[in-house]
Structures are given as C-alpha cells and as structure tokens.
C-alpha positions in Angstrom: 150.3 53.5 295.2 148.8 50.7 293.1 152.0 48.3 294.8 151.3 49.7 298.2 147.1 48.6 297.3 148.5 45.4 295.9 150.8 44.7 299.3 147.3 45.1 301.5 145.5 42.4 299.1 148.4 39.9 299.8 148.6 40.3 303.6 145.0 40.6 303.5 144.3 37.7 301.8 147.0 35.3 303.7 145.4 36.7 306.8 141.9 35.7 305.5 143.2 32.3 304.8 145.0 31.5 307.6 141.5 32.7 309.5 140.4 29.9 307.1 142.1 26.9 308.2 140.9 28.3 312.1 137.4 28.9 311.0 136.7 24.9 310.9 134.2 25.2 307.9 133.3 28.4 309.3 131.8 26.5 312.5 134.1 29.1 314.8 133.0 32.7 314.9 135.7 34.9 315.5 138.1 33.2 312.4 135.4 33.2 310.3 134.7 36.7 310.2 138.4 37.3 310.2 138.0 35.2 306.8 135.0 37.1 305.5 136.3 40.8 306.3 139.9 39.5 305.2 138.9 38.3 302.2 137.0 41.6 301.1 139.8 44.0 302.0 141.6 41.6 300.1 139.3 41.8 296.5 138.6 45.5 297.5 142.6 46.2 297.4 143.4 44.3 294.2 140.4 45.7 292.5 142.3 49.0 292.8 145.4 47.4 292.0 143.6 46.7 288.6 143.6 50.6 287.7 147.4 50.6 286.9 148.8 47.1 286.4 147.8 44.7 284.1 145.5 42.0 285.2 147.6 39.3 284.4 150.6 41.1 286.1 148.7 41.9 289.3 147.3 38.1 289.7 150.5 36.5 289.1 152.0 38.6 291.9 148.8 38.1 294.3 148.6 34.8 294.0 152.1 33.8 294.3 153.2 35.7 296.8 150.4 34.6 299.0 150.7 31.1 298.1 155.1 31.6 299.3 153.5 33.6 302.6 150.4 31.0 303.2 153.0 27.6 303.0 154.9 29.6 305.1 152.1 30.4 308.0 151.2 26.6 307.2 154.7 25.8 308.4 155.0 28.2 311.2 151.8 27.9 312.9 149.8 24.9 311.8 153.1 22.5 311.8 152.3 21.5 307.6 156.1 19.7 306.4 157.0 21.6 302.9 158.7 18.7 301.2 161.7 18.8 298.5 159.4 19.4 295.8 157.4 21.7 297.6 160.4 24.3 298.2 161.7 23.9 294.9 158.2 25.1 293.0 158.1 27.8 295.9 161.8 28.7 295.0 160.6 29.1 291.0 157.2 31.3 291.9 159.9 33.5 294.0 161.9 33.7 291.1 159.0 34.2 289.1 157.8 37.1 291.0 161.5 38.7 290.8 161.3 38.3 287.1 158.1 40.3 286.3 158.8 42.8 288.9 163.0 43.6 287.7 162.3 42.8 284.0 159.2 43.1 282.6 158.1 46.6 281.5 154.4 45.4 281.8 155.0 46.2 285.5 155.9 50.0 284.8 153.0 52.4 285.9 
C-alpha cells in the first residue's frame, strides 16, 4: 500500500505544480487552488508513505519521478525545449529510480 500512497503524492504533486505554472503567482483562482489542494494530498500521501519506507528512499523516488513527469508536462503543454543535457540528467534520475526500486533492499516493506 505504502507504493500505491507514494504513486498519489507524485501525481498529486505534478498536478499541484503544473496548477503552479497556471496559477500566475497565484493571481488566477481556479489553478491556484488546484496548487493548494494538490499540494496537500500530495504531503498528506507521502507522510503515509513515511510509515514503511525509509525517508530517504521515499524522497528520492518523489522527487525524481515528479521532476521526469513535471519536464515532461513542461514539454507537452507549456512548449519548455529539454536540451541535450537536460535529457541526459533525466535519463540518470530514471535510472536512478530503477536502481533503488530493483536493487536496494532498503525498498523492501
């Protein structure tokens, strides 16, 4: 369950931050509280994540995968170029991710 709770805070939180990006400094209503509420479910989810995997584990595995699914909403919707570099650092948190989840047994619940 804790990867399921952990799955929620990473779609909740790209949601929340695409919201962002619409909110224009939180001057447009609607996106804002799409941040706000996102951003809670978000915390909420990985505060239960918290329970079972180690900290470390969990917030490598947030963050990265959000940052890999929030370049890529960048590049779908808002029209943001990913350079060279850019998709090669992507490619190596990707990797990273695989890593901890196949081979490290701090990931075992």
């Amino acid at each position: 369950m804790s990867y399921v709770f952990l799955a929620i805070a990473i779609i909740s939180e790209v949601i929340a931050t695409s919201a962002l990006k619409a909110s224009n400094g939180f001057t447009v209503l609607v996106p804002s509280l799409i941040t706000i509420v996102g951003y809670v479910i978000a915390l909420f989810c990985l505060s239960l994540t918290l329970k079972t995997i180690p900290v470390g584990i969990a917030y490598a595995i947030w963050s990265g995968a959000g940052i890999i699914l929030i370049s890529t909403v960048g590049w779908v919707l808002y029209k943001q170029q990913l350079d060279l570099a850019a998709l090669i650092g992507l490619g190596l948190m990707i990797s990273g991710i695989i890593v901890i989840n196949v081979f490290s047994k701090s990931t075992q619940i």
